[in-house]
Backbone as CSV, one residue per row, in Angstrom:
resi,resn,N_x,N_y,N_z,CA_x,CA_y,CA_z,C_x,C_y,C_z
1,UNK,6.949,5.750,18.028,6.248,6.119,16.805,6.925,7.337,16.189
2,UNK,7.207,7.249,14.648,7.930,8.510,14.048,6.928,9.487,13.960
3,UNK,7.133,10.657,13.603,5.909,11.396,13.532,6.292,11.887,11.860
4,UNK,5.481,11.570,11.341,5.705,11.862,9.660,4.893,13.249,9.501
5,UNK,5.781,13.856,8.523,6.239,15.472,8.483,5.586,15.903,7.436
6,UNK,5.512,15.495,6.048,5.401,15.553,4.905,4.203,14.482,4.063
7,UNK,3.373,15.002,3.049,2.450,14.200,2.270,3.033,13.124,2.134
8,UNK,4.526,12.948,1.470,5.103,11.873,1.003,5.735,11.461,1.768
9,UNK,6.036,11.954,3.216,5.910,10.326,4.185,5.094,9.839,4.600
10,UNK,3.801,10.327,4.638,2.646,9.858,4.933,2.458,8.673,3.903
11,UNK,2.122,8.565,2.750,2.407,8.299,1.233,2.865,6.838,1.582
12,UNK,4.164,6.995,1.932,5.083,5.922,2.293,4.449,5.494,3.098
13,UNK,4.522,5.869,4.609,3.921,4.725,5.490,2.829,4.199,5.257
14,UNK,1.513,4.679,4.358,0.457,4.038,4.010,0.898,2.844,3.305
15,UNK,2.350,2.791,2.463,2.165,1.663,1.342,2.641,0.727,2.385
16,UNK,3.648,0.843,3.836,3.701,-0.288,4.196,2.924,-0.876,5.238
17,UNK,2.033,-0.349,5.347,0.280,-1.077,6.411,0.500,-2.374,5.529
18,UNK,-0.179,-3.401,6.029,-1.005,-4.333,5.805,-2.660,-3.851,5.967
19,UNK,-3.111,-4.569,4.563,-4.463,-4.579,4.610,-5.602,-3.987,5.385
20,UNK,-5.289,-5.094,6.639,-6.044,-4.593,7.896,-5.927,-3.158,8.751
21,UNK,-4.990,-2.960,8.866,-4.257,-1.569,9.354,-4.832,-0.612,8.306
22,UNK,-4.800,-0.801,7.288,-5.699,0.528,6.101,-6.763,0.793,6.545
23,UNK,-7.616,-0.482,6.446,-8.748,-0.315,7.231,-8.867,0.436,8.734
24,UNK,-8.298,-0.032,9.341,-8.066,0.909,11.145,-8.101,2.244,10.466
25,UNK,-6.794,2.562,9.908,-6.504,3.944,9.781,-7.595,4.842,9.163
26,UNK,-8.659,4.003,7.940,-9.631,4.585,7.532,-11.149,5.053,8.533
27,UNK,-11.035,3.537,9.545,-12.059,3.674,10.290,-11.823,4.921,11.268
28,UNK,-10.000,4.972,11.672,-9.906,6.596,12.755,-10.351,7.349,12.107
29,UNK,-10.109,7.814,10.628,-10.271,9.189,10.115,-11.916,9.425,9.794
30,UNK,-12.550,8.375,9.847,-13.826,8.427,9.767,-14.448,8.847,11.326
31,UNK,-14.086,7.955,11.997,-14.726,8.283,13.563,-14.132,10.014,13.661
32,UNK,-12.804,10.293,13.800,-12.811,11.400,14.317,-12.931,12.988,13.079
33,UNK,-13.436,12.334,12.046,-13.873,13.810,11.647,-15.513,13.568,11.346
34,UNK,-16.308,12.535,11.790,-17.427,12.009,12.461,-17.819,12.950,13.593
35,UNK,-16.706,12.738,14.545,-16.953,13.466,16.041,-17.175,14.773,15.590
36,UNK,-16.030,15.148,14.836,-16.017,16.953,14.364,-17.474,17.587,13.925
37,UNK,-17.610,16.632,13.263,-18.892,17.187,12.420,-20.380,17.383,13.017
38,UNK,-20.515,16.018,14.483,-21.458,15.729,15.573,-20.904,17.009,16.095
39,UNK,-20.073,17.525,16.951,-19.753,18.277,17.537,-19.659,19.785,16.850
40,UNK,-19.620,20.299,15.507,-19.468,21.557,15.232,-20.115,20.654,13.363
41,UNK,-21.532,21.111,13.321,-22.326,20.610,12.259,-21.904,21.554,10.624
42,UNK,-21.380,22.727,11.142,-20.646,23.544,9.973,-19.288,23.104,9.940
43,UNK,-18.251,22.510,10.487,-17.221,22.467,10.356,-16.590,21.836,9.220
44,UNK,-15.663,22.889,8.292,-15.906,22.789,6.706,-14.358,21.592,6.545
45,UNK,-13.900,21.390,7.530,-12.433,20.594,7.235,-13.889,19.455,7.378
46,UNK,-14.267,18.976,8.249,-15.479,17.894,8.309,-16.162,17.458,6.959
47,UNK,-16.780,18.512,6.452,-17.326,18.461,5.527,-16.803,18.164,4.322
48,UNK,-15.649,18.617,4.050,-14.598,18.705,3.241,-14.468,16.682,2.916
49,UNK,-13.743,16.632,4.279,-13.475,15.222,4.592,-14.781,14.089,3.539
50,UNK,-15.688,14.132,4.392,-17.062,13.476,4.028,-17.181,13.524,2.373
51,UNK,-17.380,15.185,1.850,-17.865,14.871,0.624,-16.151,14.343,-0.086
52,UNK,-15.365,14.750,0.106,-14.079,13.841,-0.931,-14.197,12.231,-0.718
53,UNK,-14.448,11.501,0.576,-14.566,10.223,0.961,-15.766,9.635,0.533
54,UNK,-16.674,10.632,-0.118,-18.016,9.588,-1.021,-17.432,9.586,-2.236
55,UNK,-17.029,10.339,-3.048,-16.507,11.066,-4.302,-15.271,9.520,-4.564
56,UNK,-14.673,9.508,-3.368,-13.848,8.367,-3.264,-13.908,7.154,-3.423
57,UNK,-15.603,6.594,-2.690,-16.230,5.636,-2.502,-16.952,5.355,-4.010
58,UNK,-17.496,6.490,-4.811,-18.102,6.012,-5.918,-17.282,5.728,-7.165
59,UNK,-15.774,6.642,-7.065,-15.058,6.200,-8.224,-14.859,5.048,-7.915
60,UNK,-14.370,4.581,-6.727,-13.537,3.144,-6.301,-14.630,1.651,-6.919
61,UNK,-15.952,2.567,-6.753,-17.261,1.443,-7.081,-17.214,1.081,-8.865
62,UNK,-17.159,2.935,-9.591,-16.768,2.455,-10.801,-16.149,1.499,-11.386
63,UNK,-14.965,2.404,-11.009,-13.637,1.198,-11.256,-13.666,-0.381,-11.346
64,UNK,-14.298,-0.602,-10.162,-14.666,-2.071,-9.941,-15.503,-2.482,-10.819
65,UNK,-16.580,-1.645,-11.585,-17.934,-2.357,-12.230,-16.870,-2.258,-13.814
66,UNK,-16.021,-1.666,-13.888,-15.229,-1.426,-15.446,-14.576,-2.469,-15.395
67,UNK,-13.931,-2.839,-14.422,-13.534,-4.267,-14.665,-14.073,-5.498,-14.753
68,UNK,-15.113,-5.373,-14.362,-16.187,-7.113,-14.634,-16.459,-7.160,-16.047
């Protein structure tokens, strides 16, 4: 496994997942800043995480209802 260094290799390797693998990778970052947050209830990278990933979840919902 390479270990990517930079936003924009990260960037990159996201575009070449398949589908399913997005999903995995979304479900880790959920479980483990999940754990963070069970485990240290102030922890502001946690929090951080959570409120950008609803913020995320409702534009993505927009978007979708602008196109029907």
């Amino acid at each position: 496994m390479t270990t990517l260094r930079t936003a924009d290799d990260t960037w990159e390797a996201l575009g070449e997942l398949a589908d399913n693998e997005l999903l995995h990778v979304l479900t880790k970052l959920f479980d483990v800043y999940y754990a963070e947050l069970k485990q240290n209830p102030g922890n502001p990278a946690a929090a951080v995480f959570f409120d950008r990933l609803a913020r995320a979840v409702t534009q993505t919902g927009q978007c979708n209802l602008n196109r029907r």
